[in-house]
NUPA-598859 format. One line per field, with one value per residue (C-alpha): x, y, z; residue in one letter. Coordinates in Angstrom, 2 decimals. Example, Ala and Ser with C-alpha at 12.3 -4.5 7.8 and 13.67 -1.06 7.14 Angstrom:
% residues 2
c1	(12.30, 13.67)
c2	(-4.50, -1.06)
c3	(7.80, 7.14)
code	(A, S)
This chain:
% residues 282
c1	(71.08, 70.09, 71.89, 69.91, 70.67, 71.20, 68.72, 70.18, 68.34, 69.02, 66.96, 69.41, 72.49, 72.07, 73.14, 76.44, 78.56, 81.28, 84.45, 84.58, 87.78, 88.99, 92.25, 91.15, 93.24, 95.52, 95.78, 99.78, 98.47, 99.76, 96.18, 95.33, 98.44, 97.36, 94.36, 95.94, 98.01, 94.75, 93.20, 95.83, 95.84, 92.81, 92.82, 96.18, 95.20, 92.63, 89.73, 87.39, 86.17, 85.94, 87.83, 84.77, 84.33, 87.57, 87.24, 84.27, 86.06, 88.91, 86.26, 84.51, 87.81, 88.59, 85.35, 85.88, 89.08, 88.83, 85.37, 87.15, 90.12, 87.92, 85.52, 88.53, 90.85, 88.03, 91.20, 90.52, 94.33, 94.62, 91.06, 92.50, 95.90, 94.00, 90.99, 93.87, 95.88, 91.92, 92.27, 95.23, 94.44, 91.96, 94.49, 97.90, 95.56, 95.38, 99.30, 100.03, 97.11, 98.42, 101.97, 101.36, 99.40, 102.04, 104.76, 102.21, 102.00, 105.93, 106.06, 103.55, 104.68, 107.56, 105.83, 102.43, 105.06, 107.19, 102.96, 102.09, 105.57, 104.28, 100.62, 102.04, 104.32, 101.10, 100.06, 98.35, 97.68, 98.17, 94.98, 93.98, 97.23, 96.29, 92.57, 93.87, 96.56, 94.44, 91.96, 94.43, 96.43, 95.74, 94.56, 95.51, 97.68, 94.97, 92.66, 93.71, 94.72, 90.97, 90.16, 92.72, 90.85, 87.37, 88.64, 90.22, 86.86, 84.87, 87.35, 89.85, 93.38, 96.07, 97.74, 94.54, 93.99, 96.89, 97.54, 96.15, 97.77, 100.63, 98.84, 96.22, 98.99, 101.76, 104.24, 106.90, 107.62, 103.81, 105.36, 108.26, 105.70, 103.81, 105.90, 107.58, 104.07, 103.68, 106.90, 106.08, 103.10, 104.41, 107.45, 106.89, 109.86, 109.57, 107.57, 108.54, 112.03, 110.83, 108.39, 111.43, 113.87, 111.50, 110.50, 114.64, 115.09, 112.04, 113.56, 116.90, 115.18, 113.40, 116.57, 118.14, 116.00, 115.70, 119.48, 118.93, 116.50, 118.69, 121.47, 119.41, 117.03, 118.91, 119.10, 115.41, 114.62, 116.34, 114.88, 111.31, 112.17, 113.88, 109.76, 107.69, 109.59, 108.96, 105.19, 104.99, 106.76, 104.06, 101.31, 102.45, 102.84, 99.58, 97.72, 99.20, 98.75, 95.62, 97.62, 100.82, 100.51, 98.47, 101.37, 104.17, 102.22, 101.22, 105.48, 106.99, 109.77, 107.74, 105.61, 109.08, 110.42, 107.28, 106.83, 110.69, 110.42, 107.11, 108.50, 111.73, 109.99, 107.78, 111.07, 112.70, 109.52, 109.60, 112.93, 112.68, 109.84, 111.25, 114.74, 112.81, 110.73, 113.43, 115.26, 112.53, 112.22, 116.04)
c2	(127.21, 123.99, 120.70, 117.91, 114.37, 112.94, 109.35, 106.05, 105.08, 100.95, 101.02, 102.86, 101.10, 98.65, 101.75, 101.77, 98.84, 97.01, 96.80, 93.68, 91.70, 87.97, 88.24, 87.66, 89.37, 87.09, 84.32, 84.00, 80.68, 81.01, 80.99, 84.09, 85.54, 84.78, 86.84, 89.45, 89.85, 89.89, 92.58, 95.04, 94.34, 95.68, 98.66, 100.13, 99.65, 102.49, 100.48, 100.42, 96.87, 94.80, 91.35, 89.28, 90.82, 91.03, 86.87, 87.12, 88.48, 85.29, 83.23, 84.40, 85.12, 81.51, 80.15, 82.22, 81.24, 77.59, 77.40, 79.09, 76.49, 73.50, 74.42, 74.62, 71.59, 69.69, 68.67, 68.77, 69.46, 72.31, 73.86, 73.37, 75.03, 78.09, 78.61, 78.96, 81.94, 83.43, 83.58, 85.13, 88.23, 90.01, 89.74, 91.03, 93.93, 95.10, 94.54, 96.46, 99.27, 99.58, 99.36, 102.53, 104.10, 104.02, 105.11, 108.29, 108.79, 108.19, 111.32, 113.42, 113.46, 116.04, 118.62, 118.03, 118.29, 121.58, 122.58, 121.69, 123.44, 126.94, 126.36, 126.38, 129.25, 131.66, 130.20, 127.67, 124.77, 121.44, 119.97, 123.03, 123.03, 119.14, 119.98, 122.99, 120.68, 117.51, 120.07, 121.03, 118.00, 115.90, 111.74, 109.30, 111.24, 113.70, 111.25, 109.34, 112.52, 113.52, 110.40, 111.53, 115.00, 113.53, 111.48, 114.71, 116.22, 113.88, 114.30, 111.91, 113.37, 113.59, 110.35, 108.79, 110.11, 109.25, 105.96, 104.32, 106.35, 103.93, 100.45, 102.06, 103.50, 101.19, 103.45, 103.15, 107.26, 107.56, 105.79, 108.16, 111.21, 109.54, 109.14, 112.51, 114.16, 111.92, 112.83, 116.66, 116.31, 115.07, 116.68, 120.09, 122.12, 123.63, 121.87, 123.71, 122.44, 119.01, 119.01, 120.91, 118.27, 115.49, 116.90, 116.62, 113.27, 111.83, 114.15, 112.26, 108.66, 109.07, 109.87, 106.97, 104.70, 105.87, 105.52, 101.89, 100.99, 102.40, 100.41, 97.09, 97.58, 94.51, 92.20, 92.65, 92.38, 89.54, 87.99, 88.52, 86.84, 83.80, 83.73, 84.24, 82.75, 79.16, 79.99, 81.45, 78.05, 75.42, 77.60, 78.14, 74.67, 73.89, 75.62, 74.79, 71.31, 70.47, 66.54, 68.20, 68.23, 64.45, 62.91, 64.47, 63.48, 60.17, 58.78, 58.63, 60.85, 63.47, 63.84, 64.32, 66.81, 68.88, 68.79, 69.73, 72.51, 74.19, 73.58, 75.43, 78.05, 78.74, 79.08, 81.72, 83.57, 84.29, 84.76, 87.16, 88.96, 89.27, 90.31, 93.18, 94.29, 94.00, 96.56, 98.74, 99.19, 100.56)
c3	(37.53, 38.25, 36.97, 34.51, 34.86, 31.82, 32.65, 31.13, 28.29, 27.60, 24.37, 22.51, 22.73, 19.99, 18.11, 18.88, 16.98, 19.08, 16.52, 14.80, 15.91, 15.94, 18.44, 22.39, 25.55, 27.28, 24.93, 23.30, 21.29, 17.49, 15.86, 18.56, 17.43, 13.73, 14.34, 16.50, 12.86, 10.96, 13.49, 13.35, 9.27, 8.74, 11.51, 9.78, 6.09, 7.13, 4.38, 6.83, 6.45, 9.15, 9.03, 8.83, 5.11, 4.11, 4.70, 2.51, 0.21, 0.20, 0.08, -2.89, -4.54, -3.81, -5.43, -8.61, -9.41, -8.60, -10.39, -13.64, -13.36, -12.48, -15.67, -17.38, -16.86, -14.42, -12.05, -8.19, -7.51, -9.83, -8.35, -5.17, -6.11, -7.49, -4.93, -2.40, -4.36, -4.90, -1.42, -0.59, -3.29, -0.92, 2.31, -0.16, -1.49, 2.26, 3.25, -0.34, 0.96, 4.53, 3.18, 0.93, 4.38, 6.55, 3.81, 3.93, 7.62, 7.85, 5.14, 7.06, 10.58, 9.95, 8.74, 11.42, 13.97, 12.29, 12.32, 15.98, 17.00, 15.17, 16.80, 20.56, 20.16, 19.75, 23.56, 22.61, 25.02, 23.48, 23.38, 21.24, 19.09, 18.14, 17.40, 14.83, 13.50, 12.95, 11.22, 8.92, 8.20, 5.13, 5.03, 6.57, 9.02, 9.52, 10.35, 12.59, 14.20, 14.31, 15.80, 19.00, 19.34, 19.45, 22.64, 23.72, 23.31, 25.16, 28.16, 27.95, 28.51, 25.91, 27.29, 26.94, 23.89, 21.80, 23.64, 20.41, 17.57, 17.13, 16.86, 14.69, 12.39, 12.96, 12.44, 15.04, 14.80, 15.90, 19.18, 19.84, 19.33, 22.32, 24.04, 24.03, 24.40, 27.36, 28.61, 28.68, 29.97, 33.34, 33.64, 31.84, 29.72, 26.37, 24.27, 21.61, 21.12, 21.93, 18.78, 16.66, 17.49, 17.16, 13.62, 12.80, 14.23, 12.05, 8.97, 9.67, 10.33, 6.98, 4.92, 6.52, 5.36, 1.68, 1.79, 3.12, 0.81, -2.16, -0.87, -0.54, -3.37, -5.36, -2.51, -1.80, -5.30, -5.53, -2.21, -3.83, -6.88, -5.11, -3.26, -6.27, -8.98, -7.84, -7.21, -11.25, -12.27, -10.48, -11.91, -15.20, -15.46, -13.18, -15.85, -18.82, -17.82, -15.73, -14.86, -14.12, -10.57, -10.32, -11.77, -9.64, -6.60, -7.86, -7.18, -3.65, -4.71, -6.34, -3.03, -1.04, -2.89, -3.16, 0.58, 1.02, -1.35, -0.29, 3.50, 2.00, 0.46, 3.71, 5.69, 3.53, 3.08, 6.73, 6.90, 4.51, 5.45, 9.50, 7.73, 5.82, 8.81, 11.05, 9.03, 9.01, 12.41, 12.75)
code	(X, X, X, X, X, X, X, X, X, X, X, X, X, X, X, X, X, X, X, X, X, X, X, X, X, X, X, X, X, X, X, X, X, X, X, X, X, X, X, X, X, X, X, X, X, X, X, X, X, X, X, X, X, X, X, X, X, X, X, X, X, X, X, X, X, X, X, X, X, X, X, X, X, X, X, X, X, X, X, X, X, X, X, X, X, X, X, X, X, X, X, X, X, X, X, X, X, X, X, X, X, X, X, X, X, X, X, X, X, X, X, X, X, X, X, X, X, X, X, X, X, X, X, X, X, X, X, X, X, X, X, X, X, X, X, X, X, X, X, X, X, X, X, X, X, X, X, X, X, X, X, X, X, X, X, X, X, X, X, X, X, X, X, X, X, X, X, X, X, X, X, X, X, X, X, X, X, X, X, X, X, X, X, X, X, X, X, X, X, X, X, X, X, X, X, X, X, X, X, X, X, X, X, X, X, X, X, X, X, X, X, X, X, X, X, X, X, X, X, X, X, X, X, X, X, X, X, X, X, X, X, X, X, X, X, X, X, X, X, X, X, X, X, X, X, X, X, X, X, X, X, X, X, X, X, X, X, X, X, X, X, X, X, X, X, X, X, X, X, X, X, X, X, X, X, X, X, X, X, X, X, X)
């Protein structure tokens, strides 16, 4: 039987849609870093919107809230003040989103594994063990699981394949899972204990960490109150009177201590925030 040569055809590839990012290789500058942040943001919330809208989004957000507060008290300060929290409501909506995703995929990978462990003791290899397991495993996990076995269909190996997995998820368990795969695939053994005691680790992991967020629940709560509370006072007040903030800013001393305090408030925001994800990769 003869072969067919499948001719290049340049006319079609406007089809295909390059994925939408900000970040560029090579490049440790903070604002590439910023975007790197933004990039990965919007890849594991699993929304499918590309960045560019979800900055749409802040803007209009931004617009309507400062138009509403500038109809409203006709202040440039306060309009300001508000048209930047518009702007930050689209962004938290995706941290909350992927926050919730990954709490999912974190609660799914035990039992996928426990499923891909029951798949390759009837003989199956396991390129066709993840196919029937990312068939039959629920969103988000199951997706992004789909997404590996379409490379693994096109011909990509399993390396290859689920070299991704991790910074499309986020998860750091998606990590360990490639790496043991990629493990057994060069040096062999039974991968069924390896998926069985991989299952029992991530079991373990998991109850770990609801026993460390029982135990810290009141120090974090406490943490986020100490970051929001000041931000509910200068609104309340912002918008209860539209030449609150005019006259603070009009002294010397008022313009001091607002700089200290928002450069206060910055600091323990991020010390917060690496303190909390810091703890979550343990």
């Amino acid at each position: 039987m003869a072969s067919t040569t499948i001719l290049s055809q340049p006319e079609f590839a406007g089809i295909l849609r390059d994925e939408e990012t900000f970040a560029t290789e090579n490049d440790r500058s903070f604002g590439n870093q910023l975007n790197s942040w933004f990039d990965d943001l919007m890849l594991q919330s699993g929304l499918g919107t590309s960045p560019g809208m979800i900055l749409a989004l802040s803007f209009c957000a931004a617009f309507s809230v400062g138009g509403c507060i500038f109809v409203l008290q006709e202040n440039l300060l306060t309009t300001a003040f508000g048209a930047g929290v518009g702007a930050l409501v689209p962004v938290l909506f995706a941290t909350v989103w992927r926050s919730r995703r990954q709490s999912q995929i974190s609660k799914q990978l035990p039992g996928m594994l426990d499923e891909l462990a029951r798949a390759a003791k009837t003989g199956r290899s396991l390129e066709k063990s993840l196919e029937l397991v990312a068939n039959d495993t629920p969103s988000p996990l199951g997706t992004e699981l789909q997404h590996c076995t379409r490379k693994l269909e096109l011909g990509l190996s399993v390396n290859e394949s689920l070299l991704e997995l991790p910074r499309r998820t986020g998860v750091v368990a998606t990590s360990v899972l490639v790496t043991a795969l990629t493990v057994h695939m060069q040096t062999g053994g039974d991968l069924v204990k390896v998926l069985e005691r991989l299952s029992l680790t991530l079991r373990d992991r998991i109850q770990f960490h609801g026993r460390l967020k029982a135990a810290t629940a009141a120090s974090r709560a406490t943490a986020v109150l100490m970051i929001v509370l000041p931000l509910g006072i200068i609104t309340f007040f912002a918008l209860r009177d539209g030449e609150y903030l005019t006259t603070l800013l009009n002294s010397v001393w008022g313009v001091r201590i607002t700089v200290t305090a928002v450069i206060l408030e910055v600091i323990g925001a991020a010390w917060v925030l690496r303190i909390l994800q810091t703890s979550q990769k343990v």
